[in-house]
C-alpha positions in Angstrom: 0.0 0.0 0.0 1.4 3.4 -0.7 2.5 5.6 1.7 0.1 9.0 2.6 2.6 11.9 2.8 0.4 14.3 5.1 3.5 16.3 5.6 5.4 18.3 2.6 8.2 20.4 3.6 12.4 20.2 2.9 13.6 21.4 6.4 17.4 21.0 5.4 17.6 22.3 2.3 21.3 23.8 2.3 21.8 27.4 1.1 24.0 26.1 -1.8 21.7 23.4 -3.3 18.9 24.6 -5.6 16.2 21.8 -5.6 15.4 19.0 -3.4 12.8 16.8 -4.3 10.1 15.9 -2.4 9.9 12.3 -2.3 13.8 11.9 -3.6 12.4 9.0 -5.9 9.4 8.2 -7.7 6.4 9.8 -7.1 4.3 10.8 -3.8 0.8 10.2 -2.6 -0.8 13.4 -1.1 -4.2 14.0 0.1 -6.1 17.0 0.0 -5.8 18.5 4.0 -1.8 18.1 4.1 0.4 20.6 5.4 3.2 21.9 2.7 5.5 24.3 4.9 7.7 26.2 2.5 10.4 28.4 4.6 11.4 32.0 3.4 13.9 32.0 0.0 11.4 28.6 -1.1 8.8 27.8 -3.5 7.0 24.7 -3.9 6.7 23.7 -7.1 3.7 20.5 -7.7 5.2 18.5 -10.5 3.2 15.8 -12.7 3.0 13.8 -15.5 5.6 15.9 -17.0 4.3 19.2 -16.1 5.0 21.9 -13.3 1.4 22.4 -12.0 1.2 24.6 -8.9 3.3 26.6 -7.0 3.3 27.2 -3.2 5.4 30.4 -2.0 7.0 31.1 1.7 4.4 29.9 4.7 2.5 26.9 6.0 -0.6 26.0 3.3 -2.9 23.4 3.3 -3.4 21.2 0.0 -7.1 22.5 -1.0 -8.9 21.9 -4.6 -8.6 26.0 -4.5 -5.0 26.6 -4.0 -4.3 23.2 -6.4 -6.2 24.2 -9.3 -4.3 22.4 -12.0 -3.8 19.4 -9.6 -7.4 19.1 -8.9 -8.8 18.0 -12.0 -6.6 14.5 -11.6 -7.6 13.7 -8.6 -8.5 10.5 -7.6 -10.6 8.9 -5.2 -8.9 6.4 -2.4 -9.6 4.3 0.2 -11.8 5.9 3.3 -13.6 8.3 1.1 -10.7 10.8 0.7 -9.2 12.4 -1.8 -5.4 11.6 -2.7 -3.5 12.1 -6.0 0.2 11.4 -7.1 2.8 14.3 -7.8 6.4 14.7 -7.1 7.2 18.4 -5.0 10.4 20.6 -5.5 11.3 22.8 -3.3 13.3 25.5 -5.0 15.6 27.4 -3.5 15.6 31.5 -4.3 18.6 32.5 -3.1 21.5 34.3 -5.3 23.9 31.3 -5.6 27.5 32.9 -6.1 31.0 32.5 -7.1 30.0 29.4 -9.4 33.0 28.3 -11.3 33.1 27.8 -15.5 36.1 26.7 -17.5 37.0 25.6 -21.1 37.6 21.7 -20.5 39.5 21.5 -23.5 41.1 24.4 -25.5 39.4 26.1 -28.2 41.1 25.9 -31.3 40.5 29.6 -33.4 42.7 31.2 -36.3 44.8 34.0 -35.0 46.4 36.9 -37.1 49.6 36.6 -35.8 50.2 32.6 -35.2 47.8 31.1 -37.8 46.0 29.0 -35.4 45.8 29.1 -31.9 44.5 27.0 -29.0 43.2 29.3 -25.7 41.5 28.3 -22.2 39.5 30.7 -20.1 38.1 30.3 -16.5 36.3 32.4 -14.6 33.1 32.7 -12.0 29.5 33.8 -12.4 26.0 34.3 -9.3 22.9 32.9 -10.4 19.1 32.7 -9.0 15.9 31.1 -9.8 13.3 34.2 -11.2 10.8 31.9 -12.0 10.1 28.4 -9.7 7.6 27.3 -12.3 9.3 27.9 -15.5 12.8 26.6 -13.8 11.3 23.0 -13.2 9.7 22.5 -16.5 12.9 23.5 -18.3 15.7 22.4 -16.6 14.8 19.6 -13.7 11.4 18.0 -15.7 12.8 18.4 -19.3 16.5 17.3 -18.5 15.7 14.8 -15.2 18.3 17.3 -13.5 17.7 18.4 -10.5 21.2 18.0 -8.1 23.2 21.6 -7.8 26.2 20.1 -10.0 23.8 18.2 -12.7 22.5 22.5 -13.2 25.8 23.5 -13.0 27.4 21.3 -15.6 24.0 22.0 -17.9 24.7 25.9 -17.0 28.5 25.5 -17.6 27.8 23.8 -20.9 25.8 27.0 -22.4 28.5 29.5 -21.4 31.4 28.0 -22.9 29.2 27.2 -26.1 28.4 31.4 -26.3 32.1 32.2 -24.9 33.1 30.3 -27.9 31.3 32.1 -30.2 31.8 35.8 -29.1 35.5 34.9 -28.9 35.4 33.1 -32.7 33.4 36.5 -34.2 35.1 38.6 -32.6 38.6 37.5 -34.8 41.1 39.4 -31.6 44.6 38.7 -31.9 45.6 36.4 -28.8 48.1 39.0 -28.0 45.3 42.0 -27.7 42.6 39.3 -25.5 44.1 40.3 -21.8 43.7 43.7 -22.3 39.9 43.2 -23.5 39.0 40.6 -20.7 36.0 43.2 -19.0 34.2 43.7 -22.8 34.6 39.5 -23.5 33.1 39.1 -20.3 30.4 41.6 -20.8 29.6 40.4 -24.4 29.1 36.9 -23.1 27.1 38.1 -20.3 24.8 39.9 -22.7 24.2 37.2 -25.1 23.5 34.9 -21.8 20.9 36.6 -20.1 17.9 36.1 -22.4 18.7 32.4 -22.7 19.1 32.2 -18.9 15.9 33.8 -18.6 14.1 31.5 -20.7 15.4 28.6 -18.3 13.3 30.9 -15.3 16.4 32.1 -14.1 19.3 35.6 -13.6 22.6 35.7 -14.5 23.7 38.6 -12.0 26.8 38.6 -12.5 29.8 37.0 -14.9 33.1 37.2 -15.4 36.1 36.2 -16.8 39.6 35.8 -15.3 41.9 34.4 -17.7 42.3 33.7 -21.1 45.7 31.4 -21.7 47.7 30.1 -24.2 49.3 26.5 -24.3 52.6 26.4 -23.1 54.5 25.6 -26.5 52.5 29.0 -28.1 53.6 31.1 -24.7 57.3 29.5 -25.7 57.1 31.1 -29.0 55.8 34.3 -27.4 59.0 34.4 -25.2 61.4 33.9 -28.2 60.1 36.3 -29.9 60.0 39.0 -27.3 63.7 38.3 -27.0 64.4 38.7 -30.6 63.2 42.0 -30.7 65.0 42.3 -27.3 68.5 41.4 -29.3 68.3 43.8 -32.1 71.4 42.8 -34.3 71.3 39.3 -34.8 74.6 38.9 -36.7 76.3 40.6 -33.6 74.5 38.6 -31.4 75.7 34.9 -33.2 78.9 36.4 -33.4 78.8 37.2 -29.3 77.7 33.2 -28.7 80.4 31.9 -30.6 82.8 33.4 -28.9 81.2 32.5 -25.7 80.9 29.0 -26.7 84.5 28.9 -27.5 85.2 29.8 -24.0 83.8 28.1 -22.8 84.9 25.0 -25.0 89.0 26.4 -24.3 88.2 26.2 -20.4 86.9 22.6 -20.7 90.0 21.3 -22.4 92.3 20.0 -19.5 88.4 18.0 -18.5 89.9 14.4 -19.6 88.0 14.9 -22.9 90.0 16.0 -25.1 92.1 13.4 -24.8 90.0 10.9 -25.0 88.9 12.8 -28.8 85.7 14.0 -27.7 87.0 17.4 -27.1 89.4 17.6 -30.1 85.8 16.8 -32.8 83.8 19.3 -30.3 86.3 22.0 -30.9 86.9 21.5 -34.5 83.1 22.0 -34.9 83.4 25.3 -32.9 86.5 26.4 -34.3 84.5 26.1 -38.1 81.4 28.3 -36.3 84.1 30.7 -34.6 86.2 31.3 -37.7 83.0 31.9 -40.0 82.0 34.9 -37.3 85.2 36.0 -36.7 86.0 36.1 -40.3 82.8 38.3 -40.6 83.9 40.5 -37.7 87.2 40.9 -39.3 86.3 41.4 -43.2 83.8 44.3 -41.4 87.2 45.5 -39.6 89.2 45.3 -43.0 86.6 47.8 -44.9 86.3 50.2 -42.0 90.4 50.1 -41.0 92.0 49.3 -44.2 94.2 46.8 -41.8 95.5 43.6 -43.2 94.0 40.1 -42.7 95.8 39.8 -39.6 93.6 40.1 -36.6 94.7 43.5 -34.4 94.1 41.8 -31.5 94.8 38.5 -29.9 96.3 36.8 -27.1 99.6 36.5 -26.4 99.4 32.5 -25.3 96.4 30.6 -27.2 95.0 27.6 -27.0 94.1 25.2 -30.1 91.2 26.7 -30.9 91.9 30.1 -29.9 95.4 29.2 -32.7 93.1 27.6 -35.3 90.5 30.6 -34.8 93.9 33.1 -35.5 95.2 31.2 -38.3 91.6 30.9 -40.0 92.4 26.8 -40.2 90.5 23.9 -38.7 92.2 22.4 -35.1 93.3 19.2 -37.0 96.0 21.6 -39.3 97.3 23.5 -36.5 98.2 20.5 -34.8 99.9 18.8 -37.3 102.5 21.2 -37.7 102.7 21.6 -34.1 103.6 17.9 -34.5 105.6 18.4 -37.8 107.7 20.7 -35.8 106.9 23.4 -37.8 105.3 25.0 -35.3 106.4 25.8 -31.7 104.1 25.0 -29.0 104.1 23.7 -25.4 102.2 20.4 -24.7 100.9 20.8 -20.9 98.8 17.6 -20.2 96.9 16.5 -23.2 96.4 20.2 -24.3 98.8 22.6 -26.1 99.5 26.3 -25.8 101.0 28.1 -28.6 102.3 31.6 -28.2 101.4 34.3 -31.0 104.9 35.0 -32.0 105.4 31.7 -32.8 102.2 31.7 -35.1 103.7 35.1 -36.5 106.9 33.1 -37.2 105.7 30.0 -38.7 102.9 32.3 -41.2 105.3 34.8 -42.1 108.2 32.1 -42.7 
């Protein structure tokens, strides 16, 4: 036999869920007398066969043919002589529910002026209430089945990034110019939200959106780019990391490498990169000086690369003469120095 519920109220609903159903599953027997106690910030809304009937606002009522007049034409005569029908209740909660969360789950893929195609994600917050108990039910919780907090929120969420999507793909901003328009996004998408919120019985009060990112490979690209504008003169530039590279390569010398022939091949390579820049530096020297091929500067000891980079020669030829005899050098370890007078000697000999 099915239970009489002679009783209809939701004592516990929490201020941050928006329905509770009244009874949680299937559908309720109610007879006409009952008590429905609906506390302030509540409605009441009589739900059946597919269809929000009634609605019962803040205060204690009493189920009546006069205050149910949708519900009282299915009505249907029990046991005892009274009067019972079948309905589910939800009690709707009218408060301003804030700070709700919304996020792109997956970037958004859109063409970009300067980077051809590029992927973003946005997040931000938005406040919501329930205008319209009635409409609310039929639309969202009856229509959909969905009637826990998250359940709206995901069905909510769903509609934003949909219309954020759009606005952002019309709107054809470079990614670069999107921070600075965050406020006019947010109020665009706010705009083109409230008359479909309003159709679901419900405000959006507020909406807005923090962020708006790039992946991390695009934000790469960003970086490199700043710092090439940053450098200026890239042939100075390459011709600055050679030489620091073949520091750093003449420091690592006496490391055990270079005997073992690692450090001999590494050097060569940097001693062809070095002598290509240098030989730049210098033909730029030649036109502005009128010097001779000679470099007007160098050190007075030299290591193999710092000799091959002076002769213009890979590291392999200056050390065969040095081994030749031809040229004078000093063996220290497994590296050689070799003076620049000697070098002088042996190219002017």
């Amino acid at each position: 036999m099915a239970r009489i519920i002679d009783v209809v109220e939701a004592p516990d609903q929490r201020r941050d869920q928006m329905v509770v159903r009244v009874p949680e599953v299937g559908s309720g027997d109610f007879r006409l007398g009952s008590a429905v106690n609906v506390r302030e910030s509540q409605a009441a809304v009589f739900y059946r066969d597919g269809k929000a009937m009634d609605v019962f606002r803040a205060g204690r009522h009493h189920i009546t043919t006069a205050n149910l007049p949708l519900l009282s034409s299915l009505l249907k005569l029990g046991t005892g002589g009274r009067d019972i029908f079948t309905a589910e209740v939800y009690f709707v909660n009218l408060v301003e529910f804030t700070d709700w969360k919304w996020g792109t789950p997956e970037p958004i893929t859109l063409r970009d002026a300067d980077f051809g195609i590029v992927r973003l994600r946005a997040f931000g917050n938005y406040s919501v209430q329930i205008t319209d108990p009635q409409l609310f039910v039929t639309k969202v919780v009856g229509t959909g089945g969905v009637y826990r907090t998250k359940e709206i929120q995901d069905f909510l969420r769903g509609m934003i990034i949909a219309r954020f999507t759009d606005i952002l793909g019309e709107a054809k901003i470079p990614a670069l110019d999107l921070p600075a328009l965050q406020d006019e996004i947010g109020a665009a998408v706010r705009a083109k939200l409230g008359d479909e919120f309003d159709a679901f019985g419900l405000a959006l009060k507020t909406f807005f959106l923090q962020n708006i990112s790039m992946p991390e490979e695009v934000q790469k690209a960003i970086d490199q780019r700043a710092s090439m504008g940053a450098i200026g003169d890239m042939q100075k530039f390459t011709q600055y990391q050679a030489a620091q590279a073949l520091r750093d390569a003449a420091q690592q010398e006496g490391s055990g490498l270079t005997g073992a022939g690692v450090g001999l091949g590494a050097g060569a390579g940097l001693g062809a990169v070095m002598g290509q820049a240098m030989g730049q530096a210098m033909q730029g020297g030649e036109q502005a000086e009128g010097q001779s091929d000679t470099p007007a500067t160098a050190p007075d000891i030299m290591t193999l690369s710092e000799a091959a980079a002076y002769m213009r020669v890979g590291e392999e030829d200056v050390l065969e003469v040095i081994k030749s005899g031809e040229l004078k050098a000093k063996k220290i370890g497994s590296s050689y120095r070799v003076s620049k007078q000697a070098i002088d000697d042996f190219l002017s000999g």
